[in-house]
C-alpha positions in Angstrom: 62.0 -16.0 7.6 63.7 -16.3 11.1 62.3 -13.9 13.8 64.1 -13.5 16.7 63.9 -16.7 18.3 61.9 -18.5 15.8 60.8 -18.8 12.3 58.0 -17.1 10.1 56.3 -18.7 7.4 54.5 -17.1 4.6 52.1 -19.8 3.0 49.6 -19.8 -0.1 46.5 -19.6 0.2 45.2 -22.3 -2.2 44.6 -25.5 -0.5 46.6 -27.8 -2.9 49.6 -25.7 -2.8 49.4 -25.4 0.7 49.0 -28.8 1.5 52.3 -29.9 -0.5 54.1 -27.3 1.2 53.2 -28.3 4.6 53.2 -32.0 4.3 55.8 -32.4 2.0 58.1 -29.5 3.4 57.6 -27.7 6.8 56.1 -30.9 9.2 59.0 -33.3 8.3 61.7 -30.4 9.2 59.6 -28.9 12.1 59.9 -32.9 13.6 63.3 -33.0 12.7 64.1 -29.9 14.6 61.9 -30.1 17.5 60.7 -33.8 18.3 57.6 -33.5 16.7 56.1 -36.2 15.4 53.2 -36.4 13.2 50.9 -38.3 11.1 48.4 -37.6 8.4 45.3 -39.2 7.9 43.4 -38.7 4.7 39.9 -38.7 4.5 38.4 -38.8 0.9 34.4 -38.0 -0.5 34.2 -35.3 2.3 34.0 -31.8 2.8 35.8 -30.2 5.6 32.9 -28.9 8.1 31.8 -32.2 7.9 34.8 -33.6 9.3 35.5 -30.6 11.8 31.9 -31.3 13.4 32.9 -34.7 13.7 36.0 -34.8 15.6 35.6 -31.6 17.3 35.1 -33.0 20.5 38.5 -35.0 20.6 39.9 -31.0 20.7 39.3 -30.9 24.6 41.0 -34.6 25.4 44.4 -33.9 22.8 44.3 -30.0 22.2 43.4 -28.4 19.5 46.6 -26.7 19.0 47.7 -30.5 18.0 45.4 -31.2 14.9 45.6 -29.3 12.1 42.7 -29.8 9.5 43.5 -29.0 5.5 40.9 -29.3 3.0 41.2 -30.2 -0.8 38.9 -30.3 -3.0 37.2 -34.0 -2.5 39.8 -35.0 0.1 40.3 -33.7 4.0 43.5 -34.3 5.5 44.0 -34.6 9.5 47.2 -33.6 10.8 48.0 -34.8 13.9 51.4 -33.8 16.3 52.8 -34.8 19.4 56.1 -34.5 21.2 58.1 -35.0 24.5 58.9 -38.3 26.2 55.7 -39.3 25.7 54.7 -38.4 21.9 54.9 -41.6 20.3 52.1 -43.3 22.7 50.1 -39.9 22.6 50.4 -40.2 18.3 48.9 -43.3 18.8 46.3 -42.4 21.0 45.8 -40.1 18.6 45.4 -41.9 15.7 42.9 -44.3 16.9 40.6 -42.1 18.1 40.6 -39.8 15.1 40.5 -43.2 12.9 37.6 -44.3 14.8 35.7 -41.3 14.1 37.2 -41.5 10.3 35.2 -44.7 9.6 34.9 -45.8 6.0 36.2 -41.7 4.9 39.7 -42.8 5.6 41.1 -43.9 3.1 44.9 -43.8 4.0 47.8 -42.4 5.9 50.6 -39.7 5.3 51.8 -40.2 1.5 48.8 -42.5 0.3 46.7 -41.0 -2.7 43.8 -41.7 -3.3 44.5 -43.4 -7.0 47.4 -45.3 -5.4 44.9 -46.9 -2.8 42.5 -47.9 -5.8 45.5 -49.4 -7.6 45.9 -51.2 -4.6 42.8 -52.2 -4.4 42.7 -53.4 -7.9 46.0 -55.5 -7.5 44.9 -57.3 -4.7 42.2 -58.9 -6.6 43.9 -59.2 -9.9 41.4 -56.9 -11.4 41.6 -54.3 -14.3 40.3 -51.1 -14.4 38.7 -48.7 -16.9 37.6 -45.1 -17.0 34.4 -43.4 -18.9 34.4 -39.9 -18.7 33.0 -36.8 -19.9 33.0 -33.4 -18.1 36.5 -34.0 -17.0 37.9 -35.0 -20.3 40.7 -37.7 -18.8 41.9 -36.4 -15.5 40.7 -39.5 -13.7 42.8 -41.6 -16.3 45.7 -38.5 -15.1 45.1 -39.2 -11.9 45.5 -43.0 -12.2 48.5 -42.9 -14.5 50.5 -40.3 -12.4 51.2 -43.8 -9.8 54.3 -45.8 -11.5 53.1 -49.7 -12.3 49.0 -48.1 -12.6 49.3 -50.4 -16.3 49.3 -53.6 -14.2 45.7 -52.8 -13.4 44.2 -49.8 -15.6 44.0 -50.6 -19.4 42.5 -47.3 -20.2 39.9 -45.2 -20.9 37.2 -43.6 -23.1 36.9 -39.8 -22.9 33.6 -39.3 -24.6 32.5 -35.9 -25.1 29.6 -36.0 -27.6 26.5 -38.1 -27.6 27.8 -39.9 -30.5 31.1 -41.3 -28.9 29.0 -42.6 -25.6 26.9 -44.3 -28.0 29.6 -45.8 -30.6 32.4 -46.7 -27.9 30.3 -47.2 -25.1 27.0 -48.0 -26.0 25.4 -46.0 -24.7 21.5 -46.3 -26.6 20.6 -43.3 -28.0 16.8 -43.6 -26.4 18.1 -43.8 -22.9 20.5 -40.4 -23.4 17.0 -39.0 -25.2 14.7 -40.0 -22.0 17.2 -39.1 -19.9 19.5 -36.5 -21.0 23.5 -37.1 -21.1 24.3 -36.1 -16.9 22.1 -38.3 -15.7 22.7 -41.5 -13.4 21.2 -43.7 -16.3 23.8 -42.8 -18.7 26.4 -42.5 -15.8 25.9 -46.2 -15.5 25.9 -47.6 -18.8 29.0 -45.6 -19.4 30.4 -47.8 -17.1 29.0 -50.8 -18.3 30.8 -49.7 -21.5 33.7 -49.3 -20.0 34.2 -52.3 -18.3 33.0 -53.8 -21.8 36.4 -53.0 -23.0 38.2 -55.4 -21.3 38.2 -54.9 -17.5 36.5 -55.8 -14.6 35.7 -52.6 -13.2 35.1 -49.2 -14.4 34.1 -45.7 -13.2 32.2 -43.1 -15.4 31.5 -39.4 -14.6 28.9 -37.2 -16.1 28.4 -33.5 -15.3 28.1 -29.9 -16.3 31.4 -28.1 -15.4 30.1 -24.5 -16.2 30.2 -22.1 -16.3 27.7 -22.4 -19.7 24.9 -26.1 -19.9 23.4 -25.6 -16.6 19.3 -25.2 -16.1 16.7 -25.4 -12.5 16.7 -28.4 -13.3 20.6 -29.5 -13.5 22.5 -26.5 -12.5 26.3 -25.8 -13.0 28.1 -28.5 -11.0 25.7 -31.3 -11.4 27.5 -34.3 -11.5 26.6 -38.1 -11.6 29.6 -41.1 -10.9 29.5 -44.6 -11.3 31.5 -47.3 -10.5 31.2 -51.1 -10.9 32.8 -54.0 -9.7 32.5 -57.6 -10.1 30.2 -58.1 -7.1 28.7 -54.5 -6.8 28.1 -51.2 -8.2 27.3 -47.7 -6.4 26.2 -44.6 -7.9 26.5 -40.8 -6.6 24.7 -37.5 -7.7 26.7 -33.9 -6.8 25.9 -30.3 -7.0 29.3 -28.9 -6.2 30.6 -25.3 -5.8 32.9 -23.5 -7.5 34.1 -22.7 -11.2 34.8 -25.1 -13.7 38.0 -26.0 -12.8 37.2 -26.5 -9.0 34.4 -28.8 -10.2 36.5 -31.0 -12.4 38.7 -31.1 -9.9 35.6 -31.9 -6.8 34.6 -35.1 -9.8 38.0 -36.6 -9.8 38.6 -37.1 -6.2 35.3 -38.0 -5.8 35.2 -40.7 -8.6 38.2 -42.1 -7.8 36.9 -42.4 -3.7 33.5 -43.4 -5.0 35.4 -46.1 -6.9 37.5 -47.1 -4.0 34.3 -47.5 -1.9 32.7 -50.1 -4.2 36.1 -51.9 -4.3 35.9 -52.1 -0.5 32.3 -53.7 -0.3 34.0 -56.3 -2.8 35.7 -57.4 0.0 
């Protein structure tokens, strides 16, 4: 909506749409129009007050005006904006000191996903990947397949719901899911094992309760455990996120796949 001598713009307030409206849409025509230049680093297994305490202190030596913070659920993105004669050396600047403070959370720049990294990843050592999962009933395989070429690396995946299928396709024993119960990081890792049993070298498996029904004191709503194996290493994470079922399946994925992505790194 123009106004006066500029331009109004109504956005929604839920953070996915609003990041693919401002990344995808209003920063490339506000750099077109006015010399702004930007770039987006993207930050992955964080939450957004942990990044704003972080870099918080850069606001007094670039401005704060010139960073723009956007949270989704799992992922943090950092958008950073300069302009004038100068802009391309301040970017810069820019970058490597919010990069530096980044450390292992970034995980890429401007258009980079987070599946599209660990395809990467994956290519780059000629391994395959496989997915176990449970409380988000094949999202991460979603996730993975949504990048064109992911079936040069990812041969697929087991969605196993019940007990039964994380024992029969997975095997999964039956006296560790008994000792243990089903969202726990013992049977988070031997669906993993399972998965990679099917014919890759690597594997991520995700347990949880999504709610808003299966929680207790002892594993609430939102309890999650992810693990993912490589070759040379495996890493294991427990969660209590917020939210409703959906923001929790969600909150698994993008922390899976950057769980996952992590473990690929330490592989060298």
């Amino acid at each position: 909506m123009r106004a006066g001598g500029g331009t109004l713009v109504l956005l929604p307030g839920v953070p996915v749409e609003l990041e693919q409206i401002l990344v995808t849409h209003l920063l490339p025509r506000f750099a077109a129009s006015a010399g702004v230049l930007t770039r987006t680093l993207r930050l992955g297994g964080v939450y957004e007050s942990q990044v704003e305490e972080r870099v918080k202190h850069l606001y007094e030596r670039f401005g704060r005006e010139r960073v723009t913070i956007l949270a989704a659920r799992g992922q943090v993105l950092l958008v950073l904006a300069a302009a004038g004669e100068h802009g391309a050396q301040e970017l810069d600047e820019m970058e490597a000191a919010f990069t530096a403070i980044a450390g292992a959370d970034l995980y890429g720049r401007d258009g980079d996903t987070l599946a599209g990294v660990v395809l990467a990843r994956l290519g780059a050592r000629g391994w395959r990947l496989a997915t176990a999962e449970s409380c988000t009933g094949g999202l991460i395989g979603a996730a993975i397949t949504a990048v064109a070429g992911s079936s040069a690396a990812y041969v697929g995946g087991v969605v196993s719901y019940s007990n039964l299928l994380k024992q029969r396709l997975l095997g999964v024993p039956e006296a560790m899911l008994a000792a243990h119960g089903v969202v726990s990081r013992e049977v988070a890792e031997a669906m993993a094992a399972g998965a990679c049993a099917l014919g890759a070298e690597c594997a991520v498996a995700v347990t949880g309760i999504a709610g808003p029904d299966g929680g207790s004191t002892e594993k609430p709503v939102g309890t999650v455990h992810i693990a993912a194996a490589t070759p040379h290493s495996a890493r294991h994470a427990l969660h209590r996120f917020p939210g409703d079922r959906a923001m929790v399946r969600e909150m698994t994925v993008n922390f899976g796949l950057d769980l996952l992505r992590r473990t690929l790194e330490e592989a060298g």
